[in-house]
C-alpha positions, 0 to 999 in steps of 0.5 A: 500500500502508499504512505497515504493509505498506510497512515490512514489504517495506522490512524485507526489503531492498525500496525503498518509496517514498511519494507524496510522495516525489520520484523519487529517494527511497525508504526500507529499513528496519533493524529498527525504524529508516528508512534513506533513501536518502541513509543518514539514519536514524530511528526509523519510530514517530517519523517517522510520529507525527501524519502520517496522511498516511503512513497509505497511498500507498506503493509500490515504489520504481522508479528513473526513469533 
């Protein structure tokens, strides 16, 4: 999925999580703000600016265990 529809999912209370992510991580979203799963925090138009690689792979977020 995009960025776009990822944090609309992540938005809802759904973990998303990137390509590039390791198997452990994953992103929510509160209002206009990433959470990471280690309760890390940043605004979504910051983390993302220059970074078209984010522009798309994002999918939900399953745990490996």
């Amino acid at each position: 999925m995009t960025f776009e529809e990822a944090k609309e999912q992540a938005r809802k209370g759904i973990k998303v999580t990137h390509t590039y992510f390791s198997d452990e991580e994953y992103m929510t979203m509160r209002g206009n703000m990433i959470v990471f799963e280690d309760g890390a925090e940043i605004f979504a138009d910051e983390w993302s600016e220059g970074k078209s690689y984010l522009n798309d792979g994002w999918s939900f977020y399953t745990p490996k265990s």
